[in-house]
N, C-alpha and C positions, 0 to 999 in steps of 0.2 A: 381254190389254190391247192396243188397236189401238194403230196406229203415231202417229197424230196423238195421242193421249192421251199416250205414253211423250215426243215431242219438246214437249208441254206443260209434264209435268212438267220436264224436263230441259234445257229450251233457254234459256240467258242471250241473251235479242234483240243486246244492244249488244256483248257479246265476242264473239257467232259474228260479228257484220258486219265489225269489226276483225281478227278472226283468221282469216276464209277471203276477205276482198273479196269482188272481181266472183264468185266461185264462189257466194256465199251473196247474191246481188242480188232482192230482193221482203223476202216475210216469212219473217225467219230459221226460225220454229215450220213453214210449210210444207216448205219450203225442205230442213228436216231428217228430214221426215214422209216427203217423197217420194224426192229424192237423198243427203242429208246421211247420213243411216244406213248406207246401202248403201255408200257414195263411204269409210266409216268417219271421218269429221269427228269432230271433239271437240263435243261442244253446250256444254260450258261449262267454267272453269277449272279446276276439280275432277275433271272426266272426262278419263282420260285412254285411249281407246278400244283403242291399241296396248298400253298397259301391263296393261290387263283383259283381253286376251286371252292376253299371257306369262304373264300371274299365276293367273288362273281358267278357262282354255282348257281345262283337264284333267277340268274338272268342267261345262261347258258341252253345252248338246241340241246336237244336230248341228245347223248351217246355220241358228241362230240367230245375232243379232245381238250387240255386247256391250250395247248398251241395253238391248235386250228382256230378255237375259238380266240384268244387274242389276236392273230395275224388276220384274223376278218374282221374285227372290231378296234384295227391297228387305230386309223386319222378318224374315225367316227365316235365312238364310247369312249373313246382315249383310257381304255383300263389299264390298271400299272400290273405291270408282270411279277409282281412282288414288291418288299416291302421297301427295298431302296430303291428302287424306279419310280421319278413321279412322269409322267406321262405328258399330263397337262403343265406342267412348270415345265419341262423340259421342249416344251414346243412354245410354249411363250417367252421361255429366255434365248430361243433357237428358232428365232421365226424362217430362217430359210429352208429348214427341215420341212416345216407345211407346207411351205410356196413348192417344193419340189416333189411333194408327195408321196417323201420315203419315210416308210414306217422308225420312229421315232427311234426304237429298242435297236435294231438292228442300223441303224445311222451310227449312232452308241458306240456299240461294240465294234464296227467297222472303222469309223473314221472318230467319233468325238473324243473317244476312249483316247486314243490317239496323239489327239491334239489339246486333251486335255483338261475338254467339257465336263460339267458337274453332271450328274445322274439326278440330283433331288438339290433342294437347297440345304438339305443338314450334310452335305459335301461342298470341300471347298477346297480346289486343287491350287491358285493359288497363293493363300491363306496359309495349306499344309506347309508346302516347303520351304514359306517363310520363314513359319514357324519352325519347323525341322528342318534346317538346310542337311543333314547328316543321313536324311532320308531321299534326297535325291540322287537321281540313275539314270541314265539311258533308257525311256522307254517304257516308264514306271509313271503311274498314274496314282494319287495319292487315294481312291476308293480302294484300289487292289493293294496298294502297300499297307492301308489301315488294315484291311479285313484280313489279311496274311500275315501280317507283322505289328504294325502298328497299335493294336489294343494289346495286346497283350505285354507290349511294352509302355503301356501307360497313354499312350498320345491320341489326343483328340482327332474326331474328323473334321471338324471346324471351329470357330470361333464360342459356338452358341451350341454347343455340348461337350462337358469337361469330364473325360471320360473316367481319369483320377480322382476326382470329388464324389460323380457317382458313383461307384465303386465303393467307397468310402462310407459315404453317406445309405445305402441302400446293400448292407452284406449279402442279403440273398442270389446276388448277381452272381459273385464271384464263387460263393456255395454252389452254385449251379454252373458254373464254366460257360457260361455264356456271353457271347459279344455283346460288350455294355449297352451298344448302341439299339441290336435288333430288339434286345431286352425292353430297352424306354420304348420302340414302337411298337412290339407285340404287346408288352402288358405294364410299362409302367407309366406310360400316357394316360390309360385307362385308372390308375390306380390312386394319379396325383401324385406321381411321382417328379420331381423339378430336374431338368438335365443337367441345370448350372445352380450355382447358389444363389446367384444374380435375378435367375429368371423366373417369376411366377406363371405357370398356364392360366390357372383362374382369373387372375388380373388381365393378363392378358388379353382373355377371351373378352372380357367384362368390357373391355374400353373398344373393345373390337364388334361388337354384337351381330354390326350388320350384315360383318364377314365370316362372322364362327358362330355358330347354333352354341356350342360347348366348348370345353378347353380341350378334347378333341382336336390335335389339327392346331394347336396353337404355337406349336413351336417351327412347324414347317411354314407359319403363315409369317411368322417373326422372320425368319431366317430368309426367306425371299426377297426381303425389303434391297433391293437392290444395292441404296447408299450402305446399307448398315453393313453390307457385304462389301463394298469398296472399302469403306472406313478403318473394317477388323484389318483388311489386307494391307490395306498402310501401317497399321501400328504394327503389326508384326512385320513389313518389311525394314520399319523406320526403327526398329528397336534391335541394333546390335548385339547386347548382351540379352544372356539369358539367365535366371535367375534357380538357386540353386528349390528344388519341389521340397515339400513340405514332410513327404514322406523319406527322403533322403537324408533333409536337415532333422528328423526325428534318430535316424539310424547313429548320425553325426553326435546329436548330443548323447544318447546313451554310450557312443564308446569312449567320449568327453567324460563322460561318469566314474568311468572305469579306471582312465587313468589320470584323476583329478588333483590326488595326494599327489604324484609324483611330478605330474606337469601344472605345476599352479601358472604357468601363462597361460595355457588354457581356458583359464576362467572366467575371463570376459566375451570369449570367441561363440558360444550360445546365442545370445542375444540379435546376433549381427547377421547369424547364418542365412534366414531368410534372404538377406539383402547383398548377398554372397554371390558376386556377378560370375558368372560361367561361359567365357565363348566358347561358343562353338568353332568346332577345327574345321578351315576348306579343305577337302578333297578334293587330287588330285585326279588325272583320266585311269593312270592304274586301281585306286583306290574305288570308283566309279563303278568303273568295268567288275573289278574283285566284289563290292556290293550287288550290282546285278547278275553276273552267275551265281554268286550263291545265294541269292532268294529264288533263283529261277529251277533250282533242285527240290526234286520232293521228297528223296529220300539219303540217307547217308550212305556213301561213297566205300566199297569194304577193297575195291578193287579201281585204282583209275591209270587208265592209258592214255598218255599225252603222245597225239599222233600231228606231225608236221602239217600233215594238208589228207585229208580224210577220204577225200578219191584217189590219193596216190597208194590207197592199202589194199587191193584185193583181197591180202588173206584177212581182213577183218569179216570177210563175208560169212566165216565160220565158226564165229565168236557166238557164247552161249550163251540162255535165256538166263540170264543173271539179271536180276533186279538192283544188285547192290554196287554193280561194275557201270562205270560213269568212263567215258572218250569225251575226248574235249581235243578239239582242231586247235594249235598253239599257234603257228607260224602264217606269214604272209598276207596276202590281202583282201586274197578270193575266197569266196563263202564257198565251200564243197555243198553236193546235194547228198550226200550221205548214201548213194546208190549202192556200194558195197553194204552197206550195214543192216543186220537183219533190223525188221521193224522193233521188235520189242528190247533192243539196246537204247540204253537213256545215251545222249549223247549232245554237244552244247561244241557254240565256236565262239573264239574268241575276236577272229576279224567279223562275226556277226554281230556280236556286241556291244564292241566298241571299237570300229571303223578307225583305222590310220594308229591303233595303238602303239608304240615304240616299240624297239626288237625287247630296252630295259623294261618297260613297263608288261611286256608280257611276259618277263621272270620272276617282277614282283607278284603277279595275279597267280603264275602257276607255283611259287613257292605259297604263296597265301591259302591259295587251294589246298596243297600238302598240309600243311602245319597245322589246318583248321580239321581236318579227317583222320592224318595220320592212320593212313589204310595199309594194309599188312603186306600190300602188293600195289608195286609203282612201276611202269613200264612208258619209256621215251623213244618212238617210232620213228624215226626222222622228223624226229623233233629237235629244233635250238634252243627255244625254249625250257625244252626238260630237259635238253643234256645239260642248261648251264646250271640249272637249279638243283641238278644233282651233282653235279661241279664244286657247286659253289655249298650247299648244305646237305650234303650226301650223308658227313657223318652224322649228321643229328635225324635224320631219316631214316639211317639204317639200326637203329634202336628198334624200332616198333616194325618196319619193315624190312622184306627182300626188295630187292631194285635191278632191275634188267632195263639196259637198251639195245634197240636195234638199228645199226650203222646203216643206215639207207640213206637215198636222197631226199632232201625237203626243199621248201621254196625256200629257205636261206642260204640254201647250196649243196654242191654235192656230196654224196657218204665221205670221200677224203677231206672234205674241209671239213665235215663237221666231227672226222675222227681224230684230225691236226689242234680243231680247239678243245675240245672237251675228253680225249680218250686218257691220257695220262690223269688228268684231274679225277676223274670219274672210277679210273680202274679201281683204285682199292676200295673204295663201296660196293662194286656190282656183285651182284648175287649170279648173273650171267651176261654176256655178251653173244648177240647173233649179227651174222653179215651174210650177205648174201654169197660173199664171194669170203670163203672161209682164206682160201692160201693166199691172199690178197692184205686181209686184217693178217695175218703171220706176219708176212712181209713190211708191213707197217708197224709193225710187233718188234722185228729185227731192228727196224731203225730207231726203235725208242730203247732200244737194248735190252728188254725183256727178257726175262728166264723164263725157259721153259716151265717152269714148277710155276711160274705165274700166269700162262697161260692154259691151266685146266677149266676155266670157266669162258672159255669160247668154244660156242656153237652155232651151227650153218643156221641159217634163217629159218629153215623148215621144218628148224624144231623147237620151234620156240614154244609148241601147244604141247609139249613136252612135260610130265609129269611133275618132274622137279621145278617148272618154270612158270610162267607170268600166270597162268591159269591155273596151276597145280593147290593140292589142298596147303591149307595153313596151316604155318607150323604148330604144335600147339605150346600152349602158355608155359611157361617155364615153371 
C-alpha cells in the first residue's frame, strides 16, 4: 500500500491542523504522505504513533513506519493504534466492518465516529448523553467531546470509570494534568489502581481466570459485557434527575459555614445536599448550534467578521494571516466553499452547523459568540444576523469594542433592506459604516434626516482595510 493511500485512510484533516499547526500548513492528507509519517505525527486522535511503536515494535519489519505497519496488519494482527482503539472489540461489536473488509480504524473515523460507534468498551456514546444531556450537539460524539471537554469538567466516559472519584482518590493524576482516563490505561491498571470505587481488577481477574491471565485487561473485559452496557444505559436514561456531586455539595457546605450565625435556616440544608435533585435544562437548536461552534474553535477570537454568505465577499480574499480573527457565514441556507478565503483564516458557518436554523436563533448564537469573546473588533458584512445583534446589543458591545458594518447584500436581502432594518438602530454604536455605493447611503441618510456632523463615520467599501477600521491596530487600554 503507498504512502498517499495509508494518510487517506488515516488522516483526520481538521485534528492534524489543530494538533501539529504551522508544521501541518497546506493538505493535512499530503502533508502526512510526504513529511507527517516520517517526522512520526499522529494523523488522527486514535493513533497514537509513539505508543505503536512501545507496544508492537517487537513485532514490526525493519524501517517500516507504524502506519504502514498497522494498515498491513489492519483485519489480520488486529493491533490497536493506540491506547483508546480496541481493534478486536471493535470488530466483534461491528461485525459488518469484517464481512466488508474495511480496515476497522479508518471505518471509525469515516463513518462510526459519525454515527456514533464506541472506539473501545470504556466508551459509551449512548450512556454519555444520557448522562450529560447538556453535552449534546450536532455532530459531537461523546469520545471527542470527553477528551476536549468533558474530563476536564469532571464527567465520565462511561458507566464503569468515574472520572471524579479517580481524581479524587489517586492526586497524582491531576498533579500531572493528565486525562484521568489515559492515566488508568498507561499506568494505573498496572499499578492497581480501581477506576470506580465499585470496581475491583483483582477480583475481577480472580473470578474471570480463563479470560484474563491478570488484572491487566480487566476492566476492558468487564465493560464489554454487553447486558451491563445496555443496563448502565437505561438507568441513565430512565433517571430524570441529577443529583447534586460531592465535590460541589462540599463547596455548598463551607459557604453554609460561613454564614451560619446569620442564616440559622440554613442549618439543616447540609445533610440533604447529596440528595439535592438538579435537572438538567433542554436545549434549544439555537443553544445547540452556539454549543458546537464554540467547542469547534481552538483558539480565541481577538477579531470576528460576521459575513452574510462567504462567497458573496471577494474582498475577503485579502484578509491577513491572523490566527486570532475567526468569520463565521451567519445568514441563509447554503453552505459557501470558502473560495475567496485565504487557507490559513479560521473560519465556521452557521447553516453548516445547524441546518434550517431560525433567522431569531441565528441572533442568539451570534450575540452568544459576542458576549462570550468580547473581541476588540466586530464587523457585520451583509450580514442580518450581525446587523440585528448589533441593533439590538450594540451598546453593551461597544464597551470593549469598535463595530463596523458593511451595507452590502446578503441572502436575507438586499443592502436597502437591510439598511431600512437595522441602519438607524445601529448608527450610534458604529465605529464606521461602509457601502458600496457611498451617495446612495447619503441618500438614505437624507431620508432618515441625518446631520451631516453624523454622517462622519461613512465610508466607501474600499476602504474598509483602512487603518482606523475593522483590521486597524487596537486601541489601547485606557
Amino acid at each position: 500500500m503507498d504512502r498517499l493511500k495509508i494518510a487517506e485512510l488515516l488522516v483526520d484533516p481538521d485534528w492534524y491542523r489543530a494538533r501539529h499547526g504551522g508544521a501541518a500548513v497546506g493538505d493535512p492528507v499530503l502533508h502526512f504522505s510526504g513529511r507527517g509519517m516520517d517526522e512520526g505525527l499522529d494523523p488522527n486522535p486514535m493513533f497514537d504513533t509513539a505508543w505503536y511503536r512501545a507496544t508492537h515494535g517487537a513485532a514490526m519489519a525493519p524501517g517500516m513506519s507504524a502506519p504502514e505497519d498497522f494498515c498491513r496488519n489492519a483485519l489480520t494482527a488486529l493491533r490497536d493504534p493506540g491506547p483508546l482503539f480496541d481493534m478486536a472489540w471493535y470488530c466483534r461489536t461491528y461485525p459488518d466492518i469484517v464481512a466488508a473488509g474495511v480496515n476497522p480504524l479508518h471505518h471509525y473515523l469515516h463513518f462510526g465516529r459519525p454515527e456514533r460507534r464506541d472506539p473501545s468498551p470504556l466508551f459509551h456514546n449512548k450512556w454519555y448523553f444520557a448522562a450529560y444531556p447538556f453535552a449534546e450537539s450536532p455532530g459531537m460524539d461523546a469520545p471527542t467531546h470527553f477528551m476536549n471537554h468533558g474530563a476536564a469538567l469532571g464527567l465520565s466516559p462511561s458507566p464503569f470509570f468515574d472520572v471524579a472519584w479517580y481524581v479524587a482518590q489517586y492526586p497524582e493524576v491531576a498533579a500531572r494534568g493528565m486525562n484521568p482516563l489515559l492515566h488508568y490505561i498507561l499506568e494505573g491498571e498496572a499499578k492497581g489502581f480501581r477506576p470506580t470505587p465499585g470496581f475491583d481488577p483483582l477480583r475481577h481477574a480472580a473470578r474471570n481466570r480463563q479470560s484474563l491471565p491478570d488484572a491487566r485487561g480487566a476492566l476492558r473485559h468487564y465493560a464489554a459485557q454487553r447486558e451491563f452496557r445496555h443496563q448502565a444505559y437505561l438507568h441513565a436514561k430512565d433517571a430524570p434527575l441529577r443529583f447534586v456531586r460531592g465535590a460541589v455539595a462540599a463547596e455548598a457546605r463551607a459557604m453554609i459555614a460561613l454564614v451560619r450565625d446569620i442564616e440559622a435556616d440554613l442549618a439543616d440544608l447540609p445533610s440533604a445536599l447529596e440528595q439535592l435533585p438538579a435537572v438538567s435544562l433542554a436545549l434549544g437548536p439555537a443553544e445547540l448550534a452556539w454549543r458546537s461552534l464554540f467547542l469547534s474553535l481552538d483558539t480565541v477570537p481577538r477579531r470576528i467578521l460576521l459575513a452574510g454568505r462567504l462567497d458573496d465577499v471577494p474582498e475577503l480574499a485579502d484578509l491577513p494571516d491572523d490566527p486570532t480573527l475567526l468569520v463565521l457565514e451567519t445568514d441563509g441556507d447554503e453552505v459557501s466553499v470558502g473560495r475567496h478565503l485565504p487557507r490559513s483564516v479560521a473560519s465556521r458557518s452557521l447553516p453548516a452547523i445547524s441546518p434550517g436554523l431560525e433567522g431569531s436563533a441565528r441572533v442568539r448564537v451570534v450575540t452568544a459568540l459576542l458576549n462570550a469573546f468580547r473581541p476588540p473588533a466586530i464587523m457585520a458584512w451583509g450580514s442580518h444576523a450581525g446587523g440585528e445583534a448589533i441593533a439590538r446589543h450594540g451598546g453593551n458591545f461597544r464597551v470593549d469594542a469598535r463595530l463596523f458594518i458593511a451595507w452590502t447584500d446578503s441572502p436575507m436581502g438586499e443592502a436597502a433592506d437591510l439598511i431600512r432594518r437595522h441602519f438607524r438602530r445601529c448608527l450610534p454604536f458604529l465605529t464606521l459604516s461602509y457601502a458600496p455605493d457611498l451617495a446612495a447611503l447619503n441618500r438614505l441618510a437624507d431620508g432618515f434626516g441625518l446631520p451631516e456632523a453624523a454622517r462622519a463615520p461613512f465610508r466607501p467599501l474600499e476602504a474598509w482595510r483602512a487603518a482606523e477600521g475593522f483590521l486597524g491596530a487596537e486601541p489601547p487600554a485606557p
